[in-house]
C-alpha positions in Angstrom: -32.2 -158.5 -54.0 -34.8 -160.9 -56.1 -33.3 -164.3 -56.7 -33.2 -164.3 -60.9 -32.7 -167.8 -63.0 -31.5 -168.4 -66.6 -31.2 -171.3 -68.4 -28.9 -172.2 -71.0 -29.2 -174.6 -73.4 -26.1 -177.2 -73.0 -26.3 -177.8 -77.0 -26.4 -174.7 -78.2 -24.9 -171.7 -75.5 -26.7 -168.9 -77.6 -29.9 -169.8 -76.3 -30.8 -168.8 -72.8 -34.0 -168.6 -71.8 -35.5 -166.8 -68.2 -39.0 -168.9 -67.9 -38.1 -172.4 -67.7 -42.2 -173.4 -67.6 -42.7 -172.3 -71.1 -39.5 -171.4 -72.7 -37.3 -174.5 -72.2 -39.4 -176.6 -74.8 -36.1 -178.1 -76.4 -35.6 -182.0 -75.3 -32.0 -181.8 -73.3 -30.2 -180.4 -70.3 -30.2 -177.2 -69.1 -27.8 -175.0 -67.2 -29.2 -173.2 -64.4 -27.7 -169.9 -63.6 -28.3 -168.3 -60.4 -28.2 -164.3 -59.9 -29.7 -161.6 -58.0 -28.9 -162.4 -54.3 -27.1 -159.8 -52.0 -26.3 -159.7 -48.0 -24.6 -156.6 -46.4 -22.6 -159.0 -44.1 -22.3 -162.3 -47.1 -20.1 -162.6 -50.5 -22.8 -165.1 -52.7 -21.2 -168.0 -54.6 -23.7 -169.8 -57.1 -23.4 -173.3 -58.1 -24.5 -173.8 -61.5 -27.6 -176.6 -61.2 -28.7 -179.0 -64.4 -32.3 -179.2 -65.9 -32.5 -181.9 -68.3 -36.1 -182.1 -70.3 -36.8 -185.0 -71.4 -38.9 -186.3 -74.5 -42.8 -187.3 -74.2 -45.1 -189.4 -75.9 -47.5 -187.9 -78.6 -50.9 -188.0 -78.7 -51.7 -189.6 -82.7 -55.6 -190.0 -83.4 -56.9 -192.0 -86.6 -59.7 -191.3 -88.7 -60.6 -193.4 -91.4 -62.5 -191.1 -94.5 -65.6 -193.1 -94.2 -67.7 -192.7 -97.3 -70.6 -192.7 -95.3 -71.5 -190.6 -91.8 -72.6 -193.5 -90.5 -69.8 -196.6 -91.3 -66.5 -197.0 -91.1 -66.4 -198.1 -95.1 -63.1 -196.1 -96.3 -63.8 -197.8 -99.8 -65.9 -200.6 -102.0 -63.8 -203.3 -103.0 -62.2 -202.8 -106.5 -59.4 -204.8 -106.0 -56.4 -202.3 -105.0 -55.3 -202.0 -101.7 -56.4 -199.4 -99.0 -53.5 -196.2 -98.9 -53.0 -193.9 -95.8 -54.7 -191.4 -98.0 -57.8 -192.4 -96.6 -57.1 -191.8 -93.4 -56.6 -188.3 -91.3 -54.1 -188.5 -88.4 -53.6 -185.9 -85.8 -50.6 -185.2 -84.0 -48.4 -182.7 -82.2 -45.1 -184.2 -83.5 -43.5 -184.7 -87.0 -41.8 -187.7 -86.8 -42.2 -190.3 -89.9 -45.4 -192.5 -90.0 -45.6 -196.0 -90.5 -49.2 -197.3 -91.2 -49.7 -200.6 -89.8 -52.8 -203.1 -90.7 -54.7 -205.8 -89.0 -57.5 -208.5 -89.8 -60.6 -207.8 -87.3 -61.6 -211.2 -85.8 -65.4 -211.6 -83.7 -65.8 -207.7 -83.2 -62.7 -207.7 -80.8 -59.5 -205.9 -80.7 -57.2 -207.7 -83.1 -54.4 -209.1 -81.4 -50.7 -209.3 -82.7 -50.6 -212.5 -84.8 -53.4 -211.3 -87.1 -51.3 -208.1 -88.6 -51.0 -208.2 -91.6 -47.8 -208.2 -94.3 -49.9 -205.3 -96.1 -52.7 -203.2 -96.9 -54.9 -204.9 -97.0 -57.4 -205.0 -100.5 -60.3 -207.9 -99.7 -63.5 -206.6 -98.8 -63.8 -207.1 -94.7 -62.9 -205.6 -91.6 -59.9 -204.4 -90.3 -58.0 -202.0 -87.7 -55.3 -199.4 -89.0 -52.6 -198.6 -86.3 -50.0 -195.2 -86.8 -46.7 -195.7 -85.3 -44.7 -192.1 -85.3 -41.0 -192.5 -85.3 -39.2 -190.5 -82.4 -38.1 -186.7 -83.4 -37.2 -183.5 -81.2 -39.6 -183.3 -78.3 -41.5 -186.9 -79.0 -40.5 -190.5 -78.1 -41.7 -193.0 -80.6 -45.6 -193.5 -80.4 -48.0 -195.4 -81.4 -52.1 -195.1 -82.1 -54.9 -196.5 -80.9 -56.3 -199.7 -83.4 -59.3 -198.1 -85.3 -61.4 -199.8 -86.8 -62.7 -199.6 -90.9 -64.2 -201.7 -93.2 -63.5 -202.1 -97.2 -67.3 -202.5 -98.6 -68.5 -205.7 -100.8 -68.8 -204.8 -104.2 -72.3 -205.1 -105.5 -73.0 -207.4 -108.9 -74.9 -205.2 -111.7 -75.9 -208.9 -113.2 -77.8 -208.2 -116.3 -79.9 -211.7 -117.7 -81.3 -212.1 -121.3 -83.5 -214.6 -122.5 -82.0 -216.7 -125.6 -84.2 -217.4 -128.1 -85.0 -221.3 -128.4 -87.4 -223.7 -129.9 -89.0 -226.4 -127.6 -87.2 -229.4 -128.9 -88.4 -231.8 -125.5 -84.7 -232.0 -124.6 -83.4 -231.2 -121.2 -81.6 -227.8 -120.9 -79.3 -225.9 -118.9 -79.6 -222.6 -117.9 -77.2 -221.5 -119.8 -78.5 -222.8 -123.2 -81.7 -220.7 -121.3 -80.1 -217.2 -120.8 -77.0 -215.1 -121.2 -75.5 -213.9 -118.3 -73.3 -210.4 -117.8 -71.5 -209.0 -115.1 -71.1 -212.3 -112.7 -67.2 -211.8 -113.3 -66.2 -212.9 -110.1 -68.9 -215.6 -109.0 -68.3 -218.8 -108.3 -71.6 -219.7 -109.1 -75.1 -218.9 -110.4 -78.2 -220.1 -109.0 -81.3 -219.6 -110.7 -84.5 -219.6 -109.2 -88.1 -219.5 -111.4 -91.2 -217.9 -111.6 -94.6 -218.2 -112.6 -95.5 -214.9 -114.5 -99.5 -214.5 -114.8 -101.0 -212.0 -116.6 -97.8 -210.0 -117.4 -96.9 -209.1 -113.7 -94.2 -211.3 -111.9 -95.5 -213.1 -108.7 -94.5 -212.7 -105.4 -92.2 -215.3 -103.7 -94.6 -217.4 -103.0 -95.2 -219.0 -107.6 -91.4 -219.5 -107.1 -91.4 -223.0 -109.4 -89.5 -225.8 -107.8 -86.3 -226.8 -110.2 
């Protein structure tokens, strides 16, 4: 006769499968049932074998939701923190995900001591790393560091000359102009120009201070 093999799954008896290769997907043992054999002149005894399958890593890639095609910028800096909503992450498993985050030094794969507490918020660069907790067919895994960038915001300053009368007193620049959207700055540095005939002057009329 043809030699025939079940399997049956130790946790759960009702499930017995005939193709170990693709059927026996379940982590865990297996028994292995032997059947089929005959011999005009031999009585067959079977012994009952053991599969065990055991649980693999998974394969988890990051990508951050650049704004762009061509950065890695997942957002401008606003002040709130980066979420995992702005990045995609495939998988085979479903295990729970645990975003972790760390500061990019020299272009180089960040090492250990620079992860940090948080998402991060400042603008800069960084490295995002999934770890997937261990369920059903997957031991716990964890990503590849990839790297993104939160973008500088850019200043919409907005200057507006103050009406004065020459008085042959020194002045500031503030007494000079009114400032707007510099929240932020440390510091303004103002730099002047020579306007001639009603058209502003290439670098070159800047006016020393």
């Amino acid at each position: 006769g043809t030699v025939q093999y079940k399997y049956v799954y130790k946790d759960d008896d009702t499930k017995e499968y005939s193709n170990a290769a693709s059927d026996c997907s379940p982590v865990g043992e297996y028994n292995i049932i032997v059947s089929g054999l005959s011999a005009d002149n031999y009585k067959m005894e079977y012994v009952p074998g053991v599969m065990t399958v055991n649980p693999i890593a998974d394969t988890i890639t990051v990508t951050p939701k650049a704004l762009t095609d061509t950065t890695d910028t997942v957002k401008i800096y606003d002040g709130t923190s980066v979420n995992e909503n702005m990045f995609t992450v495939t998988r085979n498993g479903n295990g729970d995900l645990t975003f972790k985050y760390y500061k990019k030094k020299d272009g180089e794969a960040a090492p250990e001591d620079t992860a940090l507490e948080s998402a991060p918020s400042e603008a800069g660069s960084y490295y995002v790393e999934v770890v997937e907790a261990a369920r059903d067919n997957y031991v716990e895994t964890t990503s590849a560091k990839v790297p993104f960038t939160i973008g500088k915001k850019a200043f919409a300053l907005s200057v507006t000359a103050k009406d004065m009368v020459y008085n042959n007193k020194a002045v500031t620049p503030e007494d000079l102009f009114t400032v707007t959207g510099n929240e932020g700055l440390e510091a303004l540095q103002y730099t002047y120009y020579k306007k001639q005939a009603g058209v502003l002057e290439p670098e070159e009329t800047a006016l020393a201070e």
